[in-house]
C-alpha positions as CSV (number, residue, x, y, z in Angstrom):
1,X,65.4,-96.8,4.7
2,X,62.5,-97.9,4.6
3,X,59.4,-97.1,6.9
4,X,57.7,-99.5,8.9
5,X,53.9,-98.9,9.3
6,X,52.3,-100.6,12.0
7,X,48.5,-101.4,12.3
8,X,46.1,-102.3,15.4
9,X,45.9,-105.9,15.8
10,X,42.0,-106.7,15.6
11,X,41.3,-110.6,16.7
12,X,38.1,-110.4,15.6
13,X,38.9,-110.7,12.3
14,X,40.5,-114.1,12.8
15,X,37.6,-115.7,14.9
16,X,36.2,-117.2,11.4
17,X,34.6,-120.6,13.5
18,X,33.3,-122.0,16.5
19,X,36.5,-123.6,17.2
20,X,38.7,-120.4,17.4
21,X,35.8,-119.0,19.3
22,X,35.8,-121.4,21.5
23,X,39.5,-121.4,22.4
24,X,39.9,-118.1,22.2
25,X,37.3,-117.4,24.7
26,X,38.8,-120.4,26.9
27,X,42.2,-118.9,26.5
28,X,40.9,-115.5,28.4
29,X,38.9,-117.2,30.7
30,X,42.1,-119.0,31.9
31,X,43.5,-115.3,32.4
32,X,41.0,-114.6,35.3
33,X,41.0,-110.8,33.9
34,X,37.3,-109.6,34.0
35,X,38.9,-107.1,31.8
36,X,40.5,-109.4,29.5
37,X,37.4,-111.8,29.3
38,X,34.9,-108.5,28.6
39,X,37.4,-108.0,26.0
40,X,37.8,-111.2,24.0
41,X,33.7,-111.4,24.2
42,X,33.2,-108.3,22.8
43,X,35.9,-109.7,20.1
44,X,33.8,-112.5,19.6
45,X,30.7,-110.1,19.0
46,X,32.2,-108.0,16.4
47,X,33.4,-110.9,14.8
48,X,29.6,-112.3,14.5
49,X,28.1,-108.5,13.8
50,X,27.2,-106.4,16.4
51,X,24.3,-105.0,14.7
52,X,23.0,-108.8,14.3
53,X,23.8,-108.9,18.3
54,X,21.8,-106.1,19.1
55,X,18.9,-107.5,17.5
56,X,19.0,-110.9,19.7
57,X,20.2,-109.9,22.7
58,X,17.4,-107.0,22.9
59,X,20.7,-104.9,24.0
60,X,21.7,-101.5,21.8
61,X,24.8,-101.7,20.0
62,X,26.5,-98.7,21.8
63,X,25.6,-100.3,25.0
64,X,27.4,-103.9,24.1
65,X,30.2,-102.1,22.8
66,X,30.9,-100.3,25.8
67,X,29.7,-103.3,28.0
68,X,32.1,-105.6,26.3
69,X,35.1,-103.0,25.7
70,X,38.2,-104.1,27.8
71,X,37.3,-100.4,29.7
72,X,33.9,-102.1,30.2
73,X,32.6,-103.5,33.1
74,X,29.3,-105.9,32.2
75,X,27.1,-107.5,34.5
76,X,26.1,-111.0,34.8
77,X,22.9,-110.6,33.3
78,X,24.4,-108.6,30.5
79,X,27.1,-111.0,29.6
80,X,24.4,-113.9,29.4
81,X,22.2,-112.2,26.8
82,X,25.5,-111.7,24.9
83,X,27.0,-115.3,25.1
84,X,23.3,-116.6,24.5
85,X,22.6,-114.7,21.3
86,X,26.3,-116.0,20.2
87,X,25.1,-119.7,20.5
88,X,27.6,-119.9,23.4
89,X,27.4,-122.3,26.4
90,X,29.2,-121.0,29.9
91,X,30.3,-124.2,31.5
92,X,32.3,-124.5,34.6
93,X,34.8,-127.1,35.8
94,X,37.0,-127.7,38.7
95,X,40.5,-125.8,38.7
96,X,43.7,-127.3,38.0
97,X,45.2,-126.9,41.2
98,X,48.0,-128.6,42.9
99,X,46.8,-127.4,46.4
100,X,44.2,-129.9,46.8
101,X,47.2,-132.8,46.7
């Protein structure tokens, strides 16, 4: 038989254009997980270059990975400089909610 070898799924090697950027990030902001939305940003990071990052966002690159690992736990300020130097825009709109009615 056979032996099935199975390998880390990285997203970050998928997020190829603004668009799947851009729902990707929207898809773990809808989760409401801090640790989930850390996560996919830091995705988003690798998948642009740390290193090139670092360099805009006047952050080190040990400190964004650890900042933006699902583990990590960024602050506002933090998260700004990152989404800034990615040429991303942090909009907000009302919820969906059926409470309202």
């Amino acid at each position: 038989m056979n032996e099935v070898k199975f390998v880390p799924f990285d997203p970050s090697k998928f997020l190829e254009d603004d668009d799947a950027i851009a729902f990707y990030l929207e898809d773990a902001m809808d989760s409401g997980d801090a640790r989930v939305i850390a996560g996919a940003i830091g995705d988003v990071a690798r998948a642009k270059g740390m290193a090139e990052l670092a360099a805009k966002s006047g952050l080190s690159r040990e400190s964004l990975y650890r900042a933006l690992s699902e583990d990590g736990n960024p602050r506002l300020d933090t998260l700004m400089k990152v989404l800034t130097a990615l040429g991303i825009k942090l909009t907000v709109a009302p919820a969906n909610t059926n409470a309202a009615e």
